[in-house]
C-alpha positions in Angstrom: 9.0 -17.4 -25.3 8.0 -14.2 -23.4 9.5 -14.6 -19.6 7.9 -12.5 -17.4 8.1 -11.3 -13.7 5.7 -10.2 -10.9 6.6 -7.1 -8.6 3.5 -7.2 -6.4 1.2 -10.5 -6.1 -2.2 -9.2 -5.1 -5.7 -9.0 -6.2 -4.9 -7.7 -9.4 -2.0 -9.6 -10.4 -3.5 -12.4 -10.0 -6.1 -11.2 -12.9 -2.9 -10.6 -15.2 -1.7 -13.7 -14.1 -5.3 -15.7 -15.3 -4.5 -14.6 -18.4 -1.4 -15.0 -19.1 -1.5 -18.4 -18.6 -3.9 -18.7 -21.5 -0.8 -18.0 -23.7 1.8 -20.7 -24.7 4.0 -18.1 -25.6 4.6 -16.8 -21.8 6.6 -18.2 -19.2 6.5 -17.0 -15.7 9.8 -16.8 -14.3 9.9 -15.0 -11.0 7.3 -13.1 -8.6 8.3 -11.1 -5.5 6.3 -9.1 -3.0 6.9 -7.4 0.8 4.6 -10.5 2.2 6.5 -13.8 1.4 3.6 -15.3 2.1 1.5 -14.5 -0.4 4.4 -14.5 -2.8 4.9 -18.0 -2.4 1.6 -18.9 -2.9 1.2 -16.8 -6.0 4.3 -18.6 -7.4 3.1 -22.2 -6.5 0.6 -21.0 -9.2 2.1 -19.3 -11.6 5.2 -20.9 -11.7 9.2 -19.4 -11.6 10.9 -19.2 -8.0 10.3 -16.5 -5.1 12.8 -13.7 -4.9 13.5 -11.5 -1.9 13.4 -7.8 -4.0 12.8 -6.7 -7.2 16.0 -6.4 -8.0 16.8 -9.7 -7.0 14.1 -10.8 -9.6 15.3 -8.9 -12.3 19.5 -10.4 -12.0 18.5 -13.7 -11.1 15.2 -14.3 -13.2 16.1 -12.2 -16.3 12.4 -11.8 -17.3 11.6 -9.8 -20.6 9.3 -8.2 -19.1 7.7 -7.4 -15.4 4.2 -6.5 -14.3 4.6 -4.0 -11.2 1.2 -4.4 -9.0 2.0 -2.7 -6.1 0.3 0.4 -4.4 0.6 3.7 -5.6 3.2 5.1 -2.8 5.3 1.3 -3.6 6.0 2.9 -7.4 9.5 4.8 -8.1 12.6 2.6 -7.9 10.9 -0.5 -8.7 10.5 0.6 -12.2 13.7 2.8 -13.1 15.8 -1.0 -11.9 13.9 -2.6 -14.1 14.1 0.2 -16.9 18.2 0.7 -16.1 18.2 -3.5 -17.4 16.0 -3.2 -20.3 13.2 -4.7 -18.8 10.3 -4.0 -20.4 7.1 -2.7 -18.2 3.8 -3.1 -17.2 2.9 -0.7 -14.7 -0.6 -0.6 -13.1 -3.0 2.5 -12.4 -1.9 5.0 -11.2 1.7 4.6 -12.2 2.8 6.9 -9.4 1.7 8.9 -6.1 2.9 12.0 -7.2 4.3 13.2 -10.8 8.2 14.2 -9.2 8.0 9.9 -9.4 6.2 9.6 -12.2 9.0 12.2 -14.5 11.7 10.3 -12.7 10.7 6.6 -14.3 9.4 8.4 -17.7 13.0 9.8 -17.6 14.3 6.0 -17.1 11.8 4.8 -19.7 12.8 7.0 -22.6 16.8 6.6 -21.9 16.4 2.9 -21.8 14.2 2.7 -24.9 11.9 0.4 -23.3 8.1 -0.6 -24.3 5.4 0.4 -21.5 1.7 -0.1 -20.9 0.1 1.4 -17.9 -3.0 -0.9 -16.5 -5.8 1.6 -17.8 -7.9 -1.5 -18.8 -11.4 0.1 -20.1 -9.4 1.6 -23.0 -9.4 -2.0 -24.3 -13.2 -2.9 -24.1 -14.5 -3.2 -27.9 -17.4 -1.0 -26.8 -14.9 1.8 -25.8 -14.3 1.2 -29.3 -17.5 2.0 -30.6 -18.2 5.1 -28.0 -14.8 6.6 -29.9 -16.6 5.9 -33.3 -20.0 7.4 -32.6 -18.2 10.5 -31.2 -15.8 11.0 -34.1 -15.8 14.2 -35.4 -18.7 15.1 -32.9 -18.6 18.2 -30.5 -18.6 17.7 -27.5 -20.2 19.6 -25.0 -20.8 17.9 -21.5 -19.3 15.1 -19.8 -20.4 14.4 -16.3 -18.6 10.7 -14.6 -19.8 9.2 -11.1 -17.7 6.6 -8.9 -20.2 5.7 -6.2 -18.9 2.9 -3.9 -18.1 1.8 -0.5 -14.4 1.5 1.1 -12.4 -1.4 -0.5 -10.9 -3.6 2.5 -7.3 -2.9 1.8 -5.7 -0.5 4.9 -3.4 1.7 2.8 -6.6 2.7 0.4 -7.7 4.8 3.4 -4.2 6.3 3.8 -3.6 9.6 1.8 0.2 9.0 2.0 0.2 5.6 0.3 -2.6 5.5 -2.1 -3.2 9.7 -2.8 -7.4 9.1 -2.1 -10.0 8.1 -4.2 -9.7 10.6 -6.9 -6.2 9.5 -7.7 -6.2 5.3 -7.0 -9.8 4.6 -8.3 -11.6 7.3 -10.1 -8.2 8.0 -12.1 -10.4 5.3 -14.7 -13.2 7.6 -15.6 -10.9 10.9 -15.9 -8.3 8.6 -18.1 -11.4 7.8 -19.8 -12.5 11.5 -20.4 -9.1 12.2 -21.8 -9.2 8.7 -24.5 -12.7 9.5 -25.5 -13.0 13.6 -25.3 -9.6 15.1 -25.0 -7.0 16.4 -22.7 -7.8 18.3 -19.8 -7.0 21.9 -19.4 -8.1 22.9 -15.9 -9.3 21.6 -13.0 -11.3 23.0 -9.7 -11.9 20.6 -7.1 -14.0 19.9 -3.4 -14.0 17.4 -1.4 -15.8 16.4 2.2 -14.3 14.8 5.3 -16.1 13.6 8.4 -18.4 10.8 7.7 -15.6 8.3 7.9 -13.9 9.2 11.3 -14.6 6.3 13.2 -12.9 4.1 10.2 -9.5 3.3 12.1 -6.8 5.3 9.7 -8.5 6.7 7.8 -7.4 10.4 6.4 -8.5 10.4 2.8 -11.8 12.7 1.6 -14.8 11.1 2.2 -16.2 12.2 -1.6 -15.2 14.6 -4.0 -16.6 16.9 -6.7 -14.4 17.8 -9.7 -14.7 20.0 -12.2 -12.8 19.9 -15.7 -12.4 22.3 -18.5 -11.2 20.3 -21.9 -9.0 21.8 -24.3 -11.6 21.7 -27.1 -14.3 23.9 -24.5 -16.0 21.3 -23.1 -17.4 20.8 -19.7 -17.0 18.2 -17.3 -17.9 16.7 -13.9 -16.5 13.7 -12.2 -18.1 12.9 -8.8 -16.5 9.8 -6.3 -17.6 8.9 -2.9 -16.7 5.3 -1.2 -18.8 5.4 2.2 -21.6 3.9 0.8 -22.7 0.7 2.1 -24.8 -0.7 -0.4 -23.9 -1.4 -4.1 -22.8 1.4 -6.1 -22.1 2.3 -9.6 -19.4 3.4 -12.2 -21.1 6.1 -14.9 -20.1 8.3 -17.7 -22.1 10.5 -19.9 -21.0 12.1 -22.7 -23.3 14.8 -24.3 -23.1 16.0 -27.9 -25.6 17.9 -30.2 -26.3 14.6 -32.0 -26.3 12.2 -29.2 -26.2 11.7 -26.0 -23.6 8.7 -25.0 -23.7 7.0 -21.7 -20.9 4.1 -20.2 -22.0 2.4 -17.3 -20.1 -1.3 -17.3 -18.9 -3.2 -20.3 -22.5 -0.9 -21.5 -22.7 1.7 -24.0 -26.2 3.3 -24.3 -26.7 5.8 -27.0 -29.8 8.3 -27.6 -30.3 10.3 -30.4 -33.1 11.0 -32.9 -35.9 10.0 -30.4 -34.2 6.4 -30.0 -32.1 4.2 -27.5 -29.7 2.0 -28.7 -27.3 -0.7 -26.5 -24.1 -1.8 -27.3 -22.6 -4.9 -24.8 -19.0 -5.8 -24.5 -18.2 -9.1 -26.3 -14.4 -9.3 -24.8 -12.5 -9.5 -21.5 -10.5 -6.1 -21.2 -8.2 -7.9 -19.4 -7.4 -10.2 -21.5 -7.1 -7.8 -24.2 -5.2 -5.6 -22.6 -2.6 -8.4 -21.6 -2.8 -9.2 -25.4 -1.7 -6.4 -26.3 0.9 -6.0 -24.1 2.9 -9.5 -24.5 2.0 -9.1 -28.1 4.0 -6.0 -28.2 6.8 -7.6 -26.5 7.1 -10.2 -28.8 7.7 -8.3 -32.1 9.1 -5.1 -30.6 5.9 -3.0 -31.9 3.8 -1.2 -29.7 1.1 -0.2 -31.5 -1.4 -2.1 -30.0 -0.4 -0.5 -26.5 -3.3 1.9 -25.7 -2.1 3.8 -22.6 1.7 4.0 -22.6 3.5 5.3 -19.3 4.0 8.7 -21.0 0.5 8.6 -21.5 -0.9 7.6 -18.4 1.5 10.3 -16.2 -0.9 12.5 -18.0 -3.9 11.1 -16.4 -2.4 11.4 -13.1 -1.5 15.0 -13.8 -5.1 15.2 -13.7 -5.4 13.6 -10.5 -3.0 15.0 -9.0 -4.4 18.6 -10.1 -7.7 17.7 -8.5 -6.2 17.2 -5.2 -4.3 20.1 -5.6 -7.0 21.8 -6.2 -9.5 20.3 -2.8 -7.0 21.4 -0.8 -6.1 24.9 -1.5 -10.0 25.5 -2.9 -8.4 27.4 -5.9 -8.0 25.7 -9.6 -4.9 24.3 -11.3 -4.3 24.8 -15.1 -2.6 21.6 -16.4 
């Protein structure tokens, strides 16, 4: 039996949580979060007892593992307590604010000899699959991604200090996606707006952004984000190659080349798959079925990080 924790109870725990109740193997043992509240109610339905901390949770619960939900300025300690007591960790996007954080629980990670999956959940969508086959051995040339939406409800999302804007809390899926399908990233050169979103009470993070990327292997690449639209948006990225010309948009993979359009449409539930994998891992002690390791994802965030370096001072950052 697996026995895991909760640090964090919101939307998105609650989608782990669907899940991992599918699997006889798990056991929810303990959940904690800053509103009691909604702790309580998430452990009426997942089952294990309340706990005031995390590290009240981790001493009095002992869970195998825990799945840390909480905002991106929440990461830091949370982790490295769980790490100092072998607990194993599932850490959602993006695992930290800013990467002195990020070193400090990679540090605690690879001392404690841990397993760790960061919540990067496209990377488990079996036609993310096929887009990695079809570009294997490909060059690539162009990638251009766009994250057009409105402003998610939750008040620290509009507050630079606790989630790091747009680029970093949401977008940080299609530029962890550019680095899984095309490579890492070697510079970046960013710009951003402010203004349209003043009368928005607390609100201090850029209205939309522009970023450019240069890859290691030469390519190119664009990733525009905005959220002050009001009507719905859409999640895109194109991948251009000699061959082909590769387009994400969903679960979707569309694919032209030689004067013909072919569709590819997710058969699975990233989620679950990427719960799977992790709870699978768990169990046996191997981790190859992990696709975005903490290490891993502290790179994406680099990224991230780089790009709002990079809107602010108007100059690029090499990574």
């Amino acid at each position: 039996m697996v026995k895991i924790g909760f640090v964090g109870c919101g939307g998105i725990a609650q989608e782990h949580l669907k899940h991992l109740r599918t699997m006889q193997e798990v056991k929810i043992v303990g959940a904690c979060d800053t509103n009691a509240a909604r702790a309580k109610a998430f452990a009426a339905g997942a089952g294990g007892e309340v706990h005031a901390d995390p590290v009240s949770l981790y001493d009095k619960a002992r869970p195998d593992a825990v799945y840390v939900t909480v905002p991106p300025f929440a990461h830091g300690a949370i982790e490295e307590e769980a790490a100092a007591r072998g607990i194993h960790l599932f850490v959602e996007k993006p695992v930290a604010l800013d990467a002195a954080t990020a070193a400090r629980v990679s540090g605690a990670i690879k001392r404690a000899g841990i397993l760790s999956c960061a919540g990067y959940c496209y990377r488990y969508c079996d036609t993310i699959d096929t887009a990695r086959a079809l570009l294997k051995g490909k060059a690539v040339s162009l990638v251009h991604g766009a994250w057009i939406g409105g402003l998610p409800p939750t008040p620290w999302w509009r507050r630079r200090g606790q989630s790091g804007g747009q680029i970093l809390e949401q977008t940080t899926h299609l530029f962890d996606l550019i680095r899984y399908l095309c490579g890492p990233v070697q510079e970046v050169h960013a710009m951003a707006s402010r203004g349209c979103m003043s009368r928005v009470e607390g609100f201090d993070v850029d209205d939309s952004s522009v970023v450019a990327l240069r890859l290691k292997t030469g390519a190119v690449a664009s990733v525009t984000s905005t959220c002050i639209i009001n009507h719905p948006g859409r999640t895109q990225l194109e991948i251009v190659t000699p061959e082909l010309t590769l387009t994400i948009c969903g679960g979707t993979v569309r694919v032209e080349e030689d004067h013909r359009v072919t569709e590819y449409r997710s058969e699975c539930d990233m989620y679950a798959e990427e719960n799977r994998a992790f709870i699978d891992a768990v169990r046996t002690g191997k981790k190859g079925g992990i696709r975005s390791s903490y290490a891993d994802a502290v790179k994406t965030l680099l990224v991230t990080c780089a790009a709002n370096e990079s809107a602010e001072t108007g100059m690029p950052v090499k990574l």
